[in-house]
C-alpha positions as CSV (number, residue, x, y, z in Angstrom):
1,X,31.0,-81.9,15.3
2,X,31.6,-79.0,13.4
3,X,28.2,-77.8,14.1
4,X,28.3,-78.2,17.6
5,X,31.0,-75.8,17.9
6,X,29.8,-73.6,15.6
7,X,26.4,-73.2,17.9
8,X,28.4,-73.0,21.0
9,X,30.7,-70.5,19.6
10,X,27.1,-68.4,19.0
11,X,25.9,-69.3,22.4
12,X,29.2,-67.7,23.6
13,X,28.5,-64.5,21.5
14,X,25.2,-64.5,22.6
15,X,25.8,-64.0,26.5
16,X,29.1,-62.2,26.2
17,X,26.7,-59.4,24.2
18,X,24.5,-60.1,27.3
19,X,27.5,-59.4,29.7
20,X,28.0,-55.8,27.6
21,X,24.5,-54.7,27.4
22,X,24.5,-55.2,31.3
23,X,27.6,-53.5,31.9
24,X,26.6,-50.6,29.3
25,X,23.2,-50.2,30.7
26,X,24.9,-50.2,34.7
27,X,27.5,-47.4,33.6
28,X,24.1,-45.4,31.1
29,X,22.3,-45.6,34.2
30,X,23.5,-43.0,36.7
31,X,24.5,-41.1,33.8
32,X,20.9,-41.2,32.6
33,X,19.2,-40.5,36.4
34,X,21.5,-37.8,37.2
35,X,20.5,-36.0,34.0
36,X,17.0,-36.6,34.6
37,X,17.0,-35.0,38.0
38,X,19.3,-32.2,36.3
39,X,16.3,-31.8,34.5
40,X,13.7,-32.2,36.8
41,X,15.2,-30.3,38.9
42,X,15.6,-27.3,36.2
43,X,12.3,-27.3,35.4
44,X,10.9,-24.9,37.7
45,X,14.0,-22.5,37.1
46,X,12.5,-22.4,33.4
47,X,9.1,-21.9,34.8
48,X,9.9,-19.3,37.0
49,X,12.2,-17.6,34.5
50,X,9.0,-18.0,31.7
51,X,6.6,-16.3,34.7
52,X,8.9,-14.1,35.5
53,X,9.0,-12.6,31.8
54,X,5.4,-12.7,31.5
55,X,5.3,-10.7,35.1
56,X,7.5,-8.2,33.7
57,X,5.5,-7.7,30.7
58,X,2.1,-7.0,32.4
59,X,4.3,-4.7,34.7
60,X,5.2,-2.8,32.0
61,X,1.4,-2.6,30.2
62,X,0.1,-1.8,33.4
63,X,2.8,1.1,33.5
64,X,2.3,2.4,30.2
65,X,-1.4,2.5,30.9
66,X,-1.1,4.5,33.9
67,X,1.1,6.8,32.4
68,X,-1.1,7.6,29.9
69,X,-3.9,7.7,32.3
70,X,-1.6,10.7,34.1
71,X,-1.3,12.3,30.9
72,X,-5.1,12.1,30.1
73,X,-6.0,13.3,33.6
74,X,-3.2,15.9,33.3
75,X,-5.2,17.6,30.0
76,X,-8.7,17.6,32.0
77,X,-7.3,19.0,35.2
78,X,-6.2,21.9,33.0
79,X,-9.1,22.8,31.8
80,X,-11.2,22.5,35.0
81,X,-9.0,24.5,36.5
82,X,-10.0,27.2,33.7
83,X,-13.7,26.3,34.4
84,X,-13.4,26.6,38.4
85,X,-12.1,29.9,37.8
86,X,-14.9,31.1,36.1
87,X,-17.2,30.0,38.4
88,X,-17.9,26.2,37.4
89,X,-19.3,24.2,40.9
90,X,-15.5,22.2,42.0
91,X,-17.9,19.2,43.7
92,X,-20.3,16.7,43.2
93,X,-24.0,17.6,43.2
94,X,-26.8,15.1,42.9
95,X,-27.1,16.8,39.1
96,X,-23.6,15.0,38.3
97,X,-23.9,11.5,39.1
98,X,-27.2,10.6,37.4
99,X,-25.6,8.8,34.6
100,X,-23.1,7.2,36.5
101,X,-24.1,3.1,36.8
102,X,-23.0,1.2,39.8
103,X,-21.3,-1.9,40.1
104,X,-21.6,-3.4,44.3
105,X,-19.8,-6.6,43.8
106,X,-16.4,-5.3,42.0
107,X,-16.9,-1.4,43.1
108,X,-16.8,-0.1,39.7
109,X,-18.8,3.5,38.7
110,X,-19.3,3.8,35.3
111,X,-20.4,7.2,33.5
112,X,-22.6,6.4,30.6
113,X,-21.4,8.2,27.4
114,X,-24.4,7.4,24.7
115,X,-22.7,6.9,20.8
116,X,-19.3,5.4,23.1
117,X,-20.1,1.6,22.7
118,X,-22.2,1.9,26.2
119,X,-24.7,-1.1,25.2
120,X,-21.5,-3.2,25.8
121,X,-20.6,-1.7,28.4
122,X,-24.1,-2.1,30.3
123,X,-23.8,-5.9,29.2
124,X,-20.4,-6.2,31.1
125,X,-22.2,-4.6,34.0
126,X,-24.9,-7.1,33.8
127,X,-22.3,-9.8,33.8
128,X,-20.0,-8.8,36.4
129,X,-23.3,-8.6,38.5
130,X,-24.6,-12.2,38.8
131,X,-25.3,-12.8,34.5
132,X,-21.5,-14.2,34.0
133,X,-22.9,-17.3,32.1
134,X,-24.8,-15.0,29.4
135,X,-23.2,-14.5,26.5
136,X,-23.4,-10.9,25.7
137,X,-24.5,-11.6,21.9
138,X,-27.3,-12.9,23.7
139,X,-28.3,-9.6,25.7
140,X,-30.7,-8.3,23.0
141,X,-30.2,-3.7,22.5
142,X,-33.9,-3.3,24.1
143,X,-33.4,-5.8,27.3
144,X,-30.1,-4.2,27.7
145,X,-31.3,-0.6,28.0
146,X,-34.4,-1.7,30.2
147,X,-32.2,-3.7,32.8
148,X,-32.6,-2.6,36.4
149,X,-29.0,-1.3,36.2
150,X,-28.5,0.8,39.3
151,X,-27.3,4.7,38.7
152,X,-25.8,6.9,41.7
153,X,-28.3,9.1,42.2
154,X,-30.6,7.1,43.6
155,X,-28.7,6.4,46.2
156,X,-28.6,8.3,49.6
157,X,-26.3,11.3,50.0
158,X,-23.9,9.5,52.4
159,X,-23.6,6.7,50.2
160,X,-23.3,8.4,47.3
161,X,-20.5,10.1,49.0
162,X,-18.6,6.9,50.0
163,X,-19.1,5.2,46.7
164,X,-16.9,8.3,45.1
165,X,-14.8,8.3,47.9
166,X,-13.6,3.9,47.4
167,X,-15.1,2.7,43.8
168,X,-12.9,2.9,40.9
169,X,-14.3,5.6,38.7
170,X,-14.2,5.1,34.7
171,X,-15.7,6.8,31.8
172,X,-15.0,6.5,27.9
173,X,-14.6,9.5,25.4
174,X,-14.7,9.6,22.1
175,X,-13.9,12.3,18.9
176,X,-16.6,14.9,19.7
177,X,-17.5,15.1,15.7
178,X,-17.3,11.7,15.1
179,X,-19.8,11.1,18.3
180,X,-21.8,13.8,16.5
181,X,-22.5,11.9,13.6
182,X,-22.9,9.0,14.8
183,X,-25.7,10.2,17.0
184,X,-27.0,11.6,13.9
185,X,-26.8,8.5,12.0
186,X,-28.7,6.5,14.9
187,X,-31.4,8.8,15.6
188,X,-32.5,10.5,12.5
189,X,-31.5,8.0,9.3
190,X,-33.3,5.4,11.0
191,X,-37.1,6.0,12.1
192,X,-37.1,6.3,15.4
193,X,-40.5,6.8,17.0
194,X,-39.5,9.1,19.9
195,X,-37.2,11.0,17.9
196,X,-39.3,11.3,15.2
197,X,-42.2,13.2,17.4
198,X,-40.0,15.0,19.8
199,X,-37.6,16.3,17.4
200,X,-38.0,15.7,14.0
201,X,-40.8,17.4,13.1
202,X,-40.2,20.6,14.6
203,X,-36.6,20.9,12.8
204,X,-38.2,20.1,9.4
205,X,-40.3,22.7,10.3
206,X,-38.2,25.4,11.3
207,X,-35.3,24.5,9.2
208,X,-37.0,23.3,6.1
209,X,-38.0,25.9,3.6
210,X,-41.6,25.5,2.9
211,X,-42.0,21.6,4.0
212,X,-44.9,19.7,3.1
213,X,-47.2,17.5,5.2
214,X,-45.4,14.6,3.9
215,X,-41.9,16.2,5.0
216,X,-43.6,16.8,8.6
217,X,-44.7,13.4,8.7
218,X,-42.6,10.9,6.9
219,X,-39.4,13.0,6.0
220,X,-36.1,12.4,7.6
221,X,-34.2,15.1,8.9
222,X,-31.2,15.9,7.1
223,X,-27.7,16.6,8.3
224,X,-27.4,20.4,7.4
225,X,-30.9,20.6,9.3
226,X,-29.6,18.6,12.4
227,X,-26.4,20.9,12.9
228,X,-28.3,24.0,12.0
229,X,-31.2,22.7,15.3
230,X,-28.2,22.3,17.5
231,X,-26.2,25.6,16.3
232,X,-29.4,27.5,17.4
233,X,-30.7,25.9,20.3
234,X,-27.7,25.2,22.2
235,X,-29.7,23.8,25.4
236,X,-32.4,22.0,23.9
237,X,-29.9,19.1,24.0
238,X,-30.3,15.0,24.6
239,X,-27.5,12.7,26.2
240,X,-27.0,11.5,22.6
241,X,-25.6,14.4,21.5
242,X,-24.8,16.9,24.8
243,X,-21.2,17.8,25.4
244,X,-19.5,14.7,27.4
245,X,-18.2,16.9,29.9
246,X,-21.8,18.0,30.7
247,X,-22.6,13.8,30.9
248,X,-20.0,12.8,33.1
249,X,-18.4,16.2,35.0
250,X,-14.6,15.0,35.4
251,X,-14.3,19.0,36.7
252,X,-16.3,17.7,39.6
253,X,-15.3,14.0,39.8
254,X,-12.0,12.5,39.7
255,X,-12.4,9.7,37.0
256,X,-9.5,7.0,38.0
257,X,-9.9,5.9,34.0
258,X,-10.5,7.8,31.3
259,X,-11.0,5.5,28.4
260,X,-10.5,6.0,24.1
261,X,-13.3,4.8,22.0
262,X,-10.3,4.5,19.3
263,X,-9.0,1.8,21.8
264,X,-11.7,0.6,23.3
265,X,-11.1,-3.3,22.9
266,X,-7.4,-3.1,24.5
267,X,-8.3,-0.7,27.1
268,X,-11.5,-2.0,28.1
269,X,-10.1,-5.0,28.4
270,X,-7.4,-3.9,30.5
271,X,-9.9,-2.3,32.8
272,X,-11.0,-5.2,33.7
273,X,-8.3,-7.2,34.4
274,X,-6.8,-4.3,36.3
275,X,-9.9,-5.1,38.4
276,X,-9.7,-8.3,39.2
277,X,-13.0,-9.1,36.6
278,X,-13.1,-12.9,36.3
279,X,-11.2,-13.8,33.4
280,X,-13.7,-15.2,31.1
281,X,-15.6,-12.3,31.3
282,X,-14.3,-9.8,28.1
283,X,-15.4,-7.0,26.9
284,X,-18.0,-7.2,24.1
285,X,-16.8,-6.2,20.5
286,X,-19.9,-6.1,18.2
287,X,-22.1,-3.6,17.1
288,X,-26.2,-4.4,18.1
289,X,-27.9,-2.2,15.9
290,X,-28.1,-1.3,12.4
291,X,-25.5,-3.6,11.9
292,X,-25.2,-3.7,8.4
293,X,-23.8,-0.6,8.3
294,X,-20.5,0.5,9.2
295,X,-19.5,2.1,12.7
296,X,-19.0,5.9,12.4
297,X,-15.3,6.5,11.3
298,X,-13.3,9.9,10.0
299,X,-14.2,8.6,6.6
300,X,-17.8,9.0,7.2
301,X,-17.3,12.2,9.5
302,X,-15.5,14.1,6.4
303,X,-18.3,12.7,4.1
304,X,-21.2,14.1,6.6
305,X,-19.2,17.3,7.3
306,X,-18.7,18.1,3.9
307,X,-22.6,19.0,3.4
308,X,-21.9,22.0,6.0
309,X,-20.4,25.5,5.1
310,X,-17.3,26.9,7.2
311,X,-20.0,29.0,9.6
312,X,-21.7,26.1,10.5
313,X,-19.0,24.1,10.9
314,X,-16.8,26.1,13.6
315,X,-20.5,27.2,15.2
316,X,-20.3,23.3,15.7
317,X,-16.7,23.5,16.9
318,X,-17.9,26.0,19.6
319,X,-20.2,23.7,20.9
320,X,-17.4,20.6,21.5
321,X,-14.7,23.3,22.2
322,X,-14.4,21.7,26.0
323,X,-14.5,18.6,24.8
324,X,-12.4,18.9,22.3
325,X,-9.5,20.4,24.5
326,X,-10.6,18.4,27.6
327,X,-10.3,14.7,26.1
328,X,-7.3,15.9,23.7
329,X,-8.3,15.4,20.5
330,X,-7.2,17.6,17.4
331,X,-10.2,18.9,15.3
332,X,-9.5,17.6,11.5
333,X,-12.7,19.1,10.1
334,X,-11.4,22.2,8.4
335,X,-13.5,25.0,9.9
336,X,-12.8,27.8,7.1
């Protein structure tokens, strides 16, 4: 007997707890779907706030950008106003645009600056024209300078005109020494057949005292013998080494962009995105030849212009003097 009670005092329990869970779970309920919408519903205030922060970031890179674009353009205006004065041509002639690449399908003009990371640049080209899929590691140095890349000039005068007229215009600049050496570095440490016959041999020959037949033929040119070729022949120059402003003639043509080298991964970058570039398509940040050496830096700069006395090195200066003033950079080569 006393069992029976016992289990129907449990039974009891059993759907009294029943009776509370319901109860509980009936009053929880709203409470539960009315937070739930709260939430719901609050979600795409959070995602709006969250794009909204990230929209007023960009805004303000973008900003900062072109500010220092105004500032950059700001320093070349002044000096082409100096240049114009003196006679300089104020527009475009078929003689300034021949190392500017073209870009149909994103209306981009590029001005080639050799020893300013312009293999990369070419590969983005090649990309943004119809090769997005190939991996720019995978665009060999030789196929890259050999691609049917399209330049201005060979276009007609009226479209040459309008191109200048609607395409955004960029070009990059780098430290005029720094550039120097590199182009030194490239062209005349490393064999390089070309160089080698064009150049080479008649510097060692008229800059090296008494040089042998094995100088002539298998000798590298050094770097006193390089800046003493350029000090004294001022227009036998090559795009490696010529003044920039003589490459891309911003007294002539309005650059929209006028890129760093010191920068180049966050501004190229932002280039393209201010383009409307498809976004998988970055800017390359690898070096494609002679890669076991390190890229051209102020380390290397002081070490190379250290072989040079103070007469050869503000001779030098002369020669990047617009360059130096035009593209804002402060010469840190004493030149006495």
């Amino acid at each position: 007997m006393g069992v029976l009670q016992e289990s129907g005092r449990n039974e009891y329990r059993l759907q009294r707890g029943r009776q509370c869970s319901t109860k509980n779970a009936m009053v929880l309920l709203p409470i539960l779907m009315t937070a739930s919408i709260i939430i719901v519903l609050s979600m795409p205030q959070f995602l709006d706030e969250d794009a909204a922060m990230a929209e007023m970031e960009l805004h303000a890179q973008t900003q900062d950008m072109l500010d220092i674009q105004a500032r950059r353009k700001r320093y070349i205006q002044a000096v082409c106003r100096k240049q114009i004065d003196s006679g300089t041509v104020a527009h475009p002639q078929l003689e300034h645009v021949w190392r500017i690449y073209v870009e149909d399908n994103y209306g981009l003009l590029y001005c080639e600056v050799p020893k300013v990371a312009c293999s990369n640049w070419k590969r983005t080209f090649l990309r943004l024209g119809g090769n997005a899929s190939t991996k720019p590691e995978d665009m060999e140095h030789n196929f890259v300078h050999k691609s049917r890349l399209r330049t201005l000039d060979t276009y007609s005068r009226a479209e040459i005109e309008w191109r200048l007229k609607n395409y955004f215009k960029f070009m990059f600049v780098r430290d005029p020494f720094e550039r120097f050496v590199s182009a030194f570095r490239d062209k005349f440490q490393h064999y390089h057949r070309y160089y080698h016959s064009v150049f080479s041999r008649w510097i060692i020959q008229a800059y090296r005292k008494n040089p042998s037949n094995k100088d002539l033929n298998t000798s590298h040119v050094t770097f006193p013998e390089f800046a003493r070729f350029i000090i004294k022949n001022p227009l036998r120059h090559d795009i490696h080494w010529q003044q920039i402003n003589r490459i891309c003639n911003p007294c002539q043509i309005q650059y929209d962009f006028i890129g760093h080298y010191e920068n180049i991964n966050e501004e190229a970058n932002w280039l393209l995105r201010y383009v409307n570039a498809p976004p998988e398509i970055h800017f390359p940040n690898f070096k494609d030849i002679h890669t076991s050496e390190s890229v051209t830096n102020d380390v290397l700069k002081n070490h190379y212009f250290s072989q040079l006395n103070s007469n050869m090195k503000a001779m030098l200066y002369k020669f990047y003097e617009v360059d130096f003033e035009m593209f804002h950079y402060r010469n840190t080569i004493p030149l006495s």
